[in-house]
DSSP file (Angstrom, degrees, kcal/mol; ACC not computed):
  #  RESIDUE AA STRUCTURE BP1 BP2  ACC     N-H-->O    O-->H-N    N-H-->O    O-->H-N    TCO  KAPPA ALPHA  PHI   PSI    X-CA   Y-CA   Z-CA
    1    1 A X              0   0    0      0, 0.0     2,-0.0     0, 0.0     3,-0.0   0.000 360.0 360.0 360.0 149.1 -127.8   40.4   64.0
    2    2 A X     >  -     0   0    0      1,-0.1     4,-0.7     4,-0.0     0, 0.0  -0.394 360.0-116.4 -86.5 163.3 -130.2   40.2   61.1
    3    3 A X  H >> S+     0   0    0      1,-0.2     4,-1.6     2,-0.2     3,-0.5   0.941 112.2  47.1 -41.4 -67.2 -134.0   41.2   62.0
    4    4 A X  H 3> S+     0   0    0      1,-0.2     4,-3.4     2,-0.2    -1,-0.2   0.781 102.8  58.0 -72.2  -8.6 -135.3   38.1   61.3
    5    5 A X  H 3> S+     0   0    0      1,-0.2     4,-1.6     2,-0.2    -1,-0.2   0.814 110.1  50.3 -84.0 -24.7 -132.9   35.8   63.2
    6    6 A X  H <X S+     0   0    0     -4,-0.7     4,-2.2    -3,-0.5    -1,-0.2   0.986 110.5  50.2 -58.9 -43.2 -133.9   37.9   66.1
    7    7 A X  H  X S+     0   0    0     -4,-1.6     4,-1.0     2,-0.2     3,-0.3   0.876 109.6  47.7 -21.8 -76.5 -137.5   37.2   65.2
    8    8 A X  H  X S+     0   0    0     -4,-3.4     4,-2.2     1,-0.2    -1,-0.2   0.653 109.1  55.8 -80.9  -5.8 -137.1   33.8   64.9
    9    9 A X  H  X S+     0   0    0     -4,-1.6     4,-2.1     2,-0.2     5,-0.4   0.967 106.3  56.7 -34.6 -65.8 -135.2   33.7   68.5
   10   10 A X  H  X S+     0   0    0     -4,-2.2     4,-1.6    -3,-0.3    -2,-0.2   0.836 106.7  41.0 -49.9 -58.7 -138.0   35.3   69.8
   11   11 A X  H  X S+     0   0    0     -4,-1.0     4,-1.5     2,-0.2    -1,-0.3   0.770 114.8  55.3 -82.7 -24.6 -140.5   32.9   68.9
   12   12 A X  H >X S+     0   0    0     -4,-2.2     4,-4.2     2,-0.2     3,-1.7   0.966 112.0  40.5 -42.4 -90.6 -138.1   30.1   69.8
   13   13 A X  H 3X S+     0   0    0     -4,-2.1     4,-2.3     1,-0.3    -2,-0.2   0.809 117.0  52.8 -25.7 -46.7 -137.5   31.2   73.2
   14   14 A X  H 3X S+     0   0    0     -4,-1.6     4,-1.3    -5,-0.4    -1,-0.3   0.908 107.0  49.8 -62.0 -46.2 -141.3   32.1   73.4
   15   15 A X  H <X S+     0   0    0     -3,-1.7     4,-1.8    -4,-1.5    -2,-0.2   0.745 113.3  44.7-143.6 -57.0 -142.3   28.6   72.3
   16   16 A X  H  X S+     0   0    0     -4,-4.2     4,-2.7    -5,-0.2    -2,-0.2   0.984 109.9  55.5 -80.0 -47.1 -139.9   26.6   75.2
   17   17 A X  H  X S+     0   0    0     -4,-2.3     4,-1.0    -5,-0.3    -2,-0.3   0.884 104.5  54.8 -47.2 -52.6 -141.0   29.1   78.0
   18   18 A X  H  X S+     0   0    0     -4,-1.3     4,-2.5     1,-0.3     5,-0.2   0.854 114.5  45.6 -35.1 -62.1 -144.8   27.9   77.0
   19   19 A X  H  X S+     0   0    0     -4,-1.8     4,-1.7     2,-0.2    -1,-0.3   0.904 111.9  41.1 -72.9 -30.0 -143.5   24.5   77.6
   20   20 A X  H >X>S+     0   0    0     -4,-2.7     3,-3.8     1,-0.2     4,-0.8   0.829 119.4  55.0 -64.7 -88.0 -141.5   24.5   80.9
   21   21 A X  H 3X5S+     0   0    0     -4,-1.0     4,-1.1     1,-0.3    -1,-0.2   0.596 105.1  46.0 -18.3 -53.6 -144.3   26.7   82.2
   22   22 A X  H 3<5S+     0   0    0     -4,-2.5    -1,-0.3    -5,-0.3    -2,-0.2   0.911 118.4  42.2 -67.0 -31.3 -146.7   24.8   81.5
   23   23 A X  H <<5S+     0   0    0     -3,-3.8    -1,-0.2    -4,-1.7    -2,-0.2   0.852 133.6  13.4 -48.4 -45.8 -144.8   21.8   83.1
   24   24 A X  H  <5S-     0   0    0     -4,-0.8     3,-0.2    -5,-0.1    -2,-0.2   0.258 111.2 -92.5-127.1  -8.6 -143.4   23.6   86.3
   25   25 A X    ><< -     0   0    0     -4,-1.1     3,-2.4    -5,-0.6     6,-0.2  -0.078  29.9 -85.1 102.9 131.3 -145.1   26.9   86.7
   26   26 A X  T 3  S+     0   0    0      1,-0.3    -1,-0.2    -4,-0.1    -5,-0.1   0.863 128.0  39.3 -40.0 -38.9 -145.1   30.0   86.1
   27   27 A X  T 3  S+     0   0    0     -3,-0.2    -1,-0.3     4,-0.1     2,-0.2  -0.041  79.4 117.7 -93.5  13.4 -143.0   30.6   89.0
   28   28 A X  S <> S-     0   0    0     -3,-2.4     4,-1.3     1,-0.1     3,-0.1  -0.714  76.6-111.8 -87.8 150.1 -140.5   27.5   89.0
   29   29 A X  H  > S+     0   0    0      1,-0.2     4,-1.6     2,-0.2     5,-0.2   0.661 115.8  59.1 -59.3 -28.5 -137.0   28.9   88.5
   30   30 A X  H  > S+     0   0    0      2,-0.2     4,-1.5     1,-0.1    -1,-0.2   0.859 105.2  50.3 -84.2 -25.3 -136.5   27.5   85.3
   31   31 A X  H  > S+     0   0    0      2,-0.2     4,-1.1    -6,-0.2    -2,-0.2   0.916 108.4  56.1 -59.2 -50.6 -139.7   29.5   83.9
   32   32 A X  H  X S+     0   0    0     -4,-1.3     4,-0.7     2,-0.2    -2,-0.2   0.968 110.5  42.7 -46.0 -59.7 -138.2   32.6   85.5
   33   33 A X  H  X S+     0   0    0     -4,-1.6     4,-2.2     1,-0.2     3,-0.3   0.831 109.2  54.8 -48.4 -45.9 -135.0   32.3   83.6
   34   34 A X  H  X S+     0   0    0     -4,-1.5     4,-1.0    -5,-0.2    -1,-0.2   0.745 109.6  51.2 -75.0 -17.8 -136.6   31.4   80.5
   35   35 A X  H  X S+     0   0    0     -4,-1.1     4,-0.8     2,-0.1    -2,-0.2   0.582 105.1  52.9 -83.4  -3.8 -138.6   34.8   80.9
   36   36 A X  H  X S+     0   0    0     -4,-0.7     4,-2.9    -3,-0.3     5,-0.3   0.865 112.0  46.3 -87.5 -57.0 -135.7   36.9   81.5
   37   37 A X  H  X S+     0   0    0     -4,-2.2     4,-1.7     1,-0.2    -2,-0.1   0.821 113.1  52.5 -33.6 -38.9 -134.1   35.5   78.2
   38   38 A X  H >X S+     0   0    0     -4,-1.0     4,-1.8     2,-0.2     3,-0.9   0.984 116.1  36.3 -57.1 -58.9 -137.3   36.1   76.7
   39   39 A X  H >X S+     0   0    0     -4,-0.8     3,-2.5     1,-0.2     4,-2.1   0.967 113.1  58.4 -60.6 -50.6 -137.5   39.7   77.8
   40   40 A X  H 3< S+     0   0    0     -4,-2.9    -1,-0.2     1,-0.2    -2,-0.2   0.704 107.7  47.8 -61.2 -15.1 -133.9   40.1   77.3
   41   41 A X  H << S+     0   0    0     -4,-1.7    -1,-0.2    -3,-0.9    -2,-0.2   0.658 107.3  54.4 -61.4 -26.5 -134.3   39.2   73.6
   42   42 A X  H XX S+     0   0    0     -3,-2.5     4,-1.5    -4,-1.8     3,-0.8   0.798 105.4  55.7 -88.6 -29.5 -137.2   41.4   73.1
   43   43 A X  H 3X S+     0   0    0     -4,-2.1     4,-1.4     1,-0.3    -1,-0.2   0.600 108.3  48.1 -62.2 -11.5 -135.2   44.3   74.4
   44   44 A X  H 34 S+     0   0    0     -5,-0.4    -1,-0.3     2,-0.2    -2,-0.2   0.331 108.7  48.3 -95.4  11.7 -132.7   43.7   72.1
   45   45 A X  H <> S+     0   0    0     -3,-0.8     4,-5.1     3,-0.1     5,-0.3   0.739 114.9  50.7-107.7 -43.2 -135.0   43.4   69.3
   46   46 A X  H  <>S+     0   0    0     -4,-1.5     5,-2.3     1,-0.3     4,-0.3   0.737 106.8  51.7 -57.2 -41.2 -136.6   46.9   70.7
   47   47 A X  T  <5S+     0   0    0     -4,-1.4    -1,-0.3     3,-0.2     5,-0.2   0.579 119.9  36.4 -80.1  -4.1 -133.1   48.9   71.0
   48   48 A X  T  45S+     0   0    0      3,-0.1    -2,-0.2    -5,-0.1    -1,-0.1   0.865 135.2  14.8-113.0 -31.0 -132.2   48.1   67.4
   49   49 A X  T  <5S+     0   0    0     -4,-5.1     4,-0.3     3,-0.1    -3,-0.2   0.860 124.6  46.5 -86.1 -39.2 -135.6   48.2   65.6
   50   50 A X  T >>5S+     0   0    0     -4,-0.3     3,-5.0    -5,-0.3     4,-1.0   0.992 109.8  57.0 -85.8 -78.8 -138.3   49.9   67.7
   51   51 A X  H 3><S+     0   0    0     -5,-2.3     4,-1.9     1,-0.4     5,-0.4   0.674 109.5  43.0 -20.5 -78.0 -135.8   53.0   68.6
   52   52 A X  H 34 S+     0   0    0      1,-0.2    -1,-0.4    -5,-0.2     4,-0.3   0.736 111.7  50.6 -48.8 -24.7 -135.1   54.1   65.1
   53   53 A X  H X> S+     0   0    0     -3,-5.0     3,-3.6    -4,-0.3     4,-1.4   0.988 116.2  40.0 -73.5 -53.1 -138.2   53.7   64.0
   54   54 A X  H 3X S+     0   0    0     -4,-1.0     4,-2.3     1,-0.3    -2,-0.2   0.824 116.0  53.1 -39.5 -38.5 -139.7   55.9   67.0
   55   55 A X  H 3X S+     0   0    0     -4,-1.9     4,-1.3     1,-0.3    -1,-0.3   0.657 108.2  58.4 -96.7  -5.7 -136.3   58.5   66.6
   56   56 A X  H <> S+     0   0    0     -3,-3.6     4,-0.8    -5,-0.4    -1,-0.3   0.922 102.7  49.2 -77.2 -50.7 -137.5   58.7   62.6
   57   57 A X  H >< S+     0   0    0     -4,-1.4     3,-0.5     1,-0.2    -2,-0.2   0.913 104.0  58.8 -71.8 -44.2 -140.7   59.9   63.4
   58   58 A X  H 3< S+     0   0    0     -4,-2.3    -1,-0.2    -5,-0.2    -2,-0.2   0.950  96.7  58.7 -43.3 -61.2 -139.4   62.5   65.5
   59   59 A X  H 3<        0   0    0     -4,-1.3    -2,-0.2     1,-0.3    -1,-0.2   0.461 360.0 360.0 -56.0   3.6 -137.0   64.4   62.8
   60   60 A X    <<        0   0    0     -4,-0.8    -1,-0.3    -3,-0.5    -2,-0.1   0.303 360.0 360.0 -74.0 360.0 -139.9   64.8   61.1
């Protein structure tokens, strides 16, 4: 997946959790769910971008 189509995932995903939350609660089940997706997007953003950059700075 390209960088930025994760990106703009992210801010999707970010952007409908805002609304359900605000609708149902932090804690209604469909908020939860939309925060695991969230998170589970951001880890994926994390193992593919963040990590290399971090493992660059290290062989240095």
């Amino acid at each position: 997946m390209v960088k930025q189509d994760i990106v703009t995932l992210i801010e999707k995903k970010r952007a409908e959790l805002y609304k359900v939350a605000t609708k149902n609660g932090l804690t209604s089940s469909i908020a939860i769910r939309y925060s695991q997706e969230l998170d589970h997007l951001i880890n994926e953003y994390n193992r593919a971008y963040i990590t290399k950059i971090s493992s660059s700075f290290v062989a240095q």
